[in-house]
C-alpha positions as CSV (number, residue, x, y, z in Angstrom):
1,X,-17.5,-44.0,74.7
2,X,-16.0,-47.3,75.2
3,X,-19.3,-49.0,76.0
4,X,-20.9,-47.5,73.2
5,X,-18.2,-48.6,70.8
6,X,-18.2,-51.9,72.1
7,X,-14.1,-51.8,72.3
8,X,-11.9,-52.1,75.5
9,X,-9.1,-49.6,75.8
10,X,-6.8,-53.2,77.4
11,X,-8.1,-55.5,74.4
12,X,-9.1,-53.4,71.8
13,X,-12.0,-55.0,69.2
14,X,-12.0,-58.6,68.7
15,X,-10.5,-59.9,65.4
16,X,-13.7,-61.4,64.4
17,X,-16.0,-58.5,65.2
18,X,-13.8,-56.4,62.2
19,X,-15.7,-57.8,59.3
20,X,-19.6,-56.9,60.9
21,X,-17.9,-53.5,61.9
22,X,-17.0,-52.8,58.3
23,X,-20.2,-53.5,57.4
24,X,-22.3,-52.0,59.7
25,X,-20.3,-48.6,60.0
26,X,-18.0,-48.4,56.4
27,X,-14.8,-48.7,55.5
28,X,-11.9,-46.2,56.6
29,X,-11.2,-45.4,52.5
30,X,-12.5,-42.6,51.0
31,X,-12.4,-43.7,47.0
32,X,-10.4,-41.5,44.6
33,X,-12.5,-39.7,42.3
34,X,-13.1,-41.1,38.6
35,X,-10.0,-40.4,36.5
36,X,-10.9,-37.7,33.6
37,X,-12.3,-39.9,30.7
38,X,-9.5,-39.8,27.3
39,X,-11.9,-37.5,25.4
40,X,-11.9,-34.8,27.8
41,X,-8.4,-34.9,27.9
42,X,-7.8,-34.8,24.2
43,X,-10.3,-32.0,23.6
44,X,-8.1,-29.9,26.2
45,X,-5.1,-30.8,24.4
46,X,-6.9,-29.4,21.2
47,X,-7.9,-26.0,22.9
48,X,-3.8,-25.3,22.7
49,X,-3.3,-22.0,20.6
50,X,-1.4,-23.4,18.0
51,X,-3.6,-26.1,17.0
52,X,-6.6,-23.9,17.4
53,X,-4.3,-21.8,14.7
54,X,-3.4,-25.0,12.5
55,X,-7.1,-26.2,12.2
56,X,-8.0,-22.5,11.1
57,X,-5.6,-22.8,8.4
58,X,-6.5,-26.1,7.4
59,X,-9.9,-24.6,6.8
60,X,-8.8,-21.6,5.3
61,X,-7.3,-23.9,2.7
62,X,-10.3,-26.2,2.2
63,X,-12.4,-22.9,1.8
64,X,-10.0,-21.8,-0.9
65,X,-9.9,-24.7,-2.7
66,X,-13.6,-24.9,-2.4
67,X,-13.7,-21.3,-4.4
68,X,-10.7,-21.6,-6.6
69,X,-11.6,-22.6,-10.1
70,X,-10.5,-26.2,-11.6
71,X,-10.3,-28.6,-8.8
72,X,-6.9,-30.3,-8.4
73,X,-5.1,-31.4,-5.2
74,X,-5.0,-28.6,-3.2
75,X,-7.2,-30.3,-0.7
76,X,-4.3,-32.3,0.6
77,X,-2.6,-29.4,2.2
78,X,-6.2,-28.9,4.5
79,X,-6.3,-32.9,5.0
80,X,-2.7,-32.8,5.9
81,X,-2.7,-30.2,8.9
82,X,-5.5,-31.9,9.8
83,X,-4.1,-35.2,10.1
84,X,-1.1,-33.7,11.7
85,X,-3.3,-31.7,14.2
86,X,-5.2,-35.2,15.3
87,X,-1.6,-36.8,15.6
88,X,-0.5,-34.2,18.1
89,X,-3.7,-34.2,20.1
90,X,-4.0,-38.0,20.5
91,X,-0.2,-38.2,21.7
92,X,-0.7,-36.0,24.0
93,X,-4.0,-36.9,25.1
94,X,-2.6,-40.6,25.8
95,X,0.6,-39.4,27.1
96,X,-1.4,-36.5,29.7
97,X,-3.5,-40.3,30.4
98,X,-1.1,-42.7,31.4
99,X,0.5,-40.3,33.3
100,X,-2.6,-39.7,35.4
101,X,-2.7,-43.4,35.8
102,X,0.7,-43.3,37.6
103,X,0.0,-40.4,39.7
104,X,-2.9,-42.4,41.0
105,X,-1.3,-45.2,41.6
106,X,1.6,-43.3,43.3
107,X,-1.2,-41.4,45.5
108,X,-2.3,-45.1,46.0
109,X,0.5,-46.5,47.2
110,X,1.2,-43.1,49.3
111,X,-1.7,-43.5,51.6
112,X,-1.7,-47.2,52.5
113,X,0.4,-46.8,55.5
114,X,0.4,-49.2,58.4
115,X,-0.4,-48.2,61.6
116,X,-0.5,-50.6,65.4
117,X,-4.0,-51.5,66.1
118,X,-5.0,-52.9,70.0
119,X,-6.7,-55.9,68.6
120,X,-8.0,-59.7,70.7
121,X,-5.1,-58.1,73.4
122,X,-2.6,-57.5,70.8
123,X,-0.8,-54.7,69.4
124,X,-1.1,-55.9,65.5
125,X,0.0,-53.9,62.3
126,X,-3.1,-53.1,60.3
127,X,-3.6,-50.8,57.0
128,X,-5.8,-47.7,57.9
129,X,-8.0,-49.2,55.1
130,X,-8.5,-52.1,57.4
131,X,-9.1,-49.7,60.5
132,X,-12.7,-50.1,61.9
133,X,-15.1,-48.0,64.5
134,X,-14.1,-49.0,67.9
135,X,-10.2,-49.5,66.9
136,X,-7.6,-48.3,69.8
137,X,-5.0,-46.9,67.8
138,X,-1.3,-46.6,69.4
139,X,0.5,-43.5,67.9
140,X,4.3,-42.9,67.8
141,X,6.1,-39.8,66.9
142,X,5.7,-39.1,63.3
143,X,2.4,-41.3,62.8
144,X,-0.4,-39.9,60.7
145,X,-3.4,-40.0,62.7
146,X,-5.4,-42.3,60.2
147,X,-9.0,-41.8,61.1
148,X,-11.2,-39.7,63.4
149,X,-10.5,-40.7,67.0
150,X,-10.2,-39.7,70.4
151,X,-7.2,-39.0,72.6
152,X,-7.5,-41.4,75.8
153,X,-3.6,-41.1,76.9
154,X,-1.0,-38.8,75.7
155,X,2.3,-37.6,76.2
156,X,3.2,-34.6,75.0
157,X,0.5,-34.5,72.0
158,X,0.8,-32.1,69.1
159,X,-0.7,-32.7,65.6
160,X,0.1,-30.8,62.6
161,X,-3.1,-29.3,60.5
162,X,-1.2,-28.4,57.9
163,X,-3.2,-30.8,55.4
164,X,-6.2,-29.7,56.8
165,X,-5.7,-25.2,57.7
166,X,-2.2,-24.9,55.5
167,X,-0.7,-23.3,59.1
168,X,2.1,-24.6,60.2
169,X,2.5,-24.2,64.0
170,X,1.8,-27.6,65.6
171,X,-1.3,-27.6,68.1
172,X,-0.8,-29.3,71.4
173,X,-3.5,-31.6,72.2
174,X,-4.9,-32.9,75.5
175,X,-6.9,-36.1,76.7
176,X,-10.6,-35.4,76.2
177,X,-12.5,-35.8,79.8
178,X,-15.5,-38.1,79.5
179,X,-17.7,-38.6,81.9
180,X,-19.5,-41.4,82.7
């Protein structure tokens, strides 16, 4: 496996093969997914009851004005819960937006975590953005594993799957056997 990687479990990748390895086999990021555009936000603000109830009325009273005799200014009242009904839903369409925007950035800043990476013979602190194929990866207690890997040494392994199967029971892990 080493071989094929082209890595060395002593000195790791070289520093200057990470960029062709990012090209050649990706990045170790998977991109968030596009944030909800402002519109689709605001037209779930609008499906609340009570504007659903407020624009009804507001037509009600444009229909009645509409069939009353003697136009005067009755259309104001229709044009007003209207108004008031487009206030609400853009406030809280904008509000419901920005706050998206922080929860992303929080998410953001969440998963950037820094992990020790065997590079040219040296242990080196590297994002798991930055991680490539063919990375040896030191963990300590309480590291996420950052990527898809194999186990070469351990000591007393065990890796929670509770992201992955919701249980909760750690599962003890050995070093795989491979065979030349």
């Amino acid at each position: 496996v080493m071989k094929a990687l082209r890595t060395s479990m002593v000195d790791g990748i070289p520093s200057n093969e990470v960029l062709e390895r990012r090209l050649e086999f990706g990045s170790n990021y998977v991109p968030q997914e596009d944030p909800e555009p402002i519109w689709k936000i605001a037209w779930e603000a609008l499906k609340d009851p009570s504007l659903v109830f407020l624009c009804f009325a507001a037509f009600v009273s444009f229909g009645v004005q509409l069939l009353s005799p003697g136009g005067g200014m009755e259309w104001v009242e229709g044009m007003a819960i209207l108004a008031a009904v487009l206030v609400v839903v853009t406030v809280t369409a904008v509000n419901d937006y920005q706050k998206e925007q922080q929860f992303r950035a929080l998410n953001e800043a969440k998963e950037d975590v820094e992990v020790v990476a065997l590079r040219d013979a040296r242990r080196t602190h590297v994002s798991i953005h930055d991680l490539v194929v063919g990375d040896v990866v030191h963990l300590c207690a309480g590291d996420q594993v950052p990527a898809d890997g194999a186990v070469f040494t351990r000591s007393d392994l065990a890796i929670s799957e509770k992201m992955l199967t919701g249980e909760t029971i750690l599962k003890h892990k050995g070093a795989y056997q491979f065979h030349s």
